[in-house]
N, C-alpha and C positions, 0 to 999 in steps of 0.2 A: 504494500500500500504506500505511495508516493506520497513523503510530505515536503515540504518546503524545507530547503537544509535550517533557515534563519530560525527553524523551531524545534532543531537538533540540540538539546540541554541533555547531558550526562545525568543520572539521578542516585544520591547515594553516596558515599563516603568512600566505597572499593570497588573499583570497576577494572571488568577484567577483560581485554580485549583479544579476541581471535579473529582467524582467516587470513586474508592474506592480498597483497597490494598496496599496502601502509599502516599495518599495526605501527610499528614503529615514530612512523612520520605522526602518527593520529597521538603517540602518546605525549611525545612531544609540543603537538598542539591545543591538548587537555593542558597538559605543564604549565601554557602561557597564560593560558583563558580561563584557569578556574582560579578561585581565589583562595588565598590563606595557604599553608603548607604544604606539598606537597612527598611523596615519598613514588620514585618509581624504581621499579624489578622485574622482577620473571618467575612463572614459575617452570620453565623450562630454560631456555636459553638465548641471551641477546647481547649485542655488542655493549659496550658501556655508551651512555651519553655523552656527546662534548661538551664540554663549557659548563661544567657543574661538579661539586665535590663525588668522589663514588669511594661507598664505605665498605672494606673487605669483609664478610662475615668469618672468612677461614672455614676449615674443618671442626674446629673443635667443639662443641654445642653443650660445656659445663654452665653452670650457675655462674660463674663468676664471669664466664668469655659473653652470655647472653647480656649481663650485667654493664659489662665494659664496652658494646655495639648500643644497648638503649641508652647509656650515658653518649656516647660520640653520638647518635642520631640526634638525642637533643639539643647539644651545643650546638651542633652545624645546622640545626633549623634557627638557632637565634640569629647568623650573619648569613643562611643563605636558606631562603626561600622554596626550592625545589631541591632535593637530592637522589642521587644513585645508589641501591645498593645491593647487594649481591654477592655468591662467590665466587673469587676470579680465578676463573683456569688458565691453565697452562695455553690455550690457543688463545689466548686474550679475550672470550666471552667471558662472559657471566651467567653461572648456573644461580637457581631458586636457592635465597638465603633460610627456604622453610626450612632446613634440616639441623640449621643450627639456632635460627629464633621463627619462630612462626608466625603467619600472615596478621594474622589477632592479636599478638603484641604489638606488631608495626601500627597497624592501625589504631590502636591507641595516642601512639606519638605525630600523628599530622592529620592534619585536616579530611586529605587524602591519601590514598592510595592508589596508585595506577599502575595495573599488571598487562605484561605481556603472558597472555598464557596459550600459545599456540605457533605452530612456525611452518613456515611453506618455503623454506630452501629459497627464496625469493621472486618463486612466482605469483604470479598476478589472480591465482584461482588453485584451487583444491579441492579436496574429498579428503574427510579425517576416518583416521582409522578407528577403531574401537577404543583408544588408549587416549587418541586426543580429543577436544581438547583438556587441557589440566587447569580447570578454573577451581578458585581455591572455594571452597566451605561457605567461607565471609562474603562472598561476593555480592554484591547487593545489585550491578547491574552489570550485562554483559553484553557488547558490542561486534559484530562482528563487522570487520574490512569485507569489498571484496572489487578485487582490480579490474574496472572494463578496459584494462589495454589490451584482457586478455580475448574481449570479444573479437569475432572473424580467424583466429590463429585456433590449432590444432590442437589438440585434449594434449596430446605429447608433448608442445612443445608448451605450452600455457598453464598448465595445470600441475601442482605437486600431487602427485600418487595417483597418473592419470589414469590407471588403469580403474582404479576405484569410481575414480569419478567418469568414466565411459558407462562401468555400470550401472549407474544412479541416474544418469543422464539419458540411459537407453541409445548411445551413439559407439561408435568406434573410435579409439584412440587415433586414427589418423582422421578420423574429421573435425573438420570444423565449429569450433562452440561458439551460440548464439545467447539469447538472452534467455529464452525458454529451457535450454538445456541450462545455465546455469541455477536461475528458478527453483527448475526440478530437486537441482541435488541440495539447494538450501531449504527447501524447504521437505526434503524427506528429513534430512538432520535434527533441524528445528534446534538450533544451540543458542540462539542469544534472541535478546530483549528486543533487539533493535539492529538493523544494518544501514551500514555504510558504501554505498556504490562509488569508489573514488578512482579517479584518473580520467575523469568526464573528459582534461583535456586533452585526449590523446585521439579521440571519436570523431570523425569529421562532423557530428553534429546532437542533438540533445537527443534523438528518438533514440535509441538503442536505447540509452541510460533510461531514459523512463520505462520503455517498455520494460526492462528487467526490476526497474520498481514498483510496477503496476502489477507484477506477476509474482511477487513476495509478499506470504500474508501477512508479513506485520509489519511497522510502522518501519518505511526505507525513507533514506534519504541520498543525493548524490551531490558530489564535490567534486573540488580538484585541491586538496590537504596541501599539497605542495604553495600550492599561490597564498593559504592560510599562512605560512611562515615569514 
């Protein structure tokens, strides 16, 4: 159901975003546009933020290391307003800090909370497997991305775990995805509160993008996140 993006409001203290085509870029632009505290992470795995403090959870998950991360989360909300946090691996991501303080702690200490919890190798469209996505317990609203760059291009080449999403979509992985086969696979899913159609400006024009929001039964909206920055 097509709404007006200008009436796209986040709702709730933890919001957990999945799919794929700019979780990332959307989390970022929750960051600017909400007010008071913020706290972003993952509950799987994401690059660190630029231009913002990112605080290491580590391995260890005693009383005193969770004690010593909610102590540093609080200071560094006094001089900075948004923060990173996570544990950082060896490939320089950042895995989910749940293992060593949990999502209900965090969100005690900010305003907000904004999770990545889902990832598409960086395509524009997906089908989740049974495992994903990993939205946390706390979640009070969940958003999903979903890229129309990847309208007119091939379930293979557009789509993470295309073979999944050929299924859902009732097409073969060397055709072509339209807006109705996307539809289909979001709406056998049915994982988030609300969707996000973004990279409108990649489309030679606005019909595609609404047709695929007029074909979602719940409240969609579309964008281009990137011109939000």
């Amino acid at each position: 159901m097509y709404q007006p993006y200008e009436r796209f409001i986040p709702k709730g203290q933890f919001i957990s975003v999945i799919g794929s085509g700019g979780k990332t870029t959307l989390l970022r632009v929750l960051s600017q546009k909400l007010p008071g505290t913020i706290i972003l992470t993952t509950s799987t795995h994401i690059f660190p933020f630029s231009g913002m403090p990112l605080i290491d959870t580590g391995t260890d998950n005693s009383a005193e290391q969770q004690y010593q991360i909610l102590h540093q989360v609080r200071s560094t909300l006094l001089s900075d307003r948004v923060i990173c946090i996570g544990q950082q691996l060896p490939s320089g991501k950042l895995a989910s800090p749940s293992s060593v303080i949990s999502f209900e702690m965090l969100s005690i200490e900010a305003d907000y909370v904004l999770v990545e919890a889902d990832g598409a190798a960086g395509h524009p469209l997906k089908a989740h497997r049974p495992w994903e996505p990993v939205i946390p317990s706390c979640t009070s609203m969940t958003i999903c991305v979903v890229g129309a760059s990847g309208i007119g291009k091939s379930v293979s080449s557009a789509c993470h775990c295309p073979e999944l999403f050929s299924a859902l979509a009732g097409i073969s992985p060397d055709q072509a995805v339209y807006p109705e086969h996307i539809a289909s696979v979001l709406n056998h899913e049915d994982l988030a509160d609300c969707y996000l159609v973004n990279q409108i400006d990649t489309l030679p024009g606005p019909d595609q993008a609404m047709q695929l929001c007029s074909l979602i039964r719940k409240d969609t909206y579309m964008c281009s996140l990137k011109n939000d920055l």
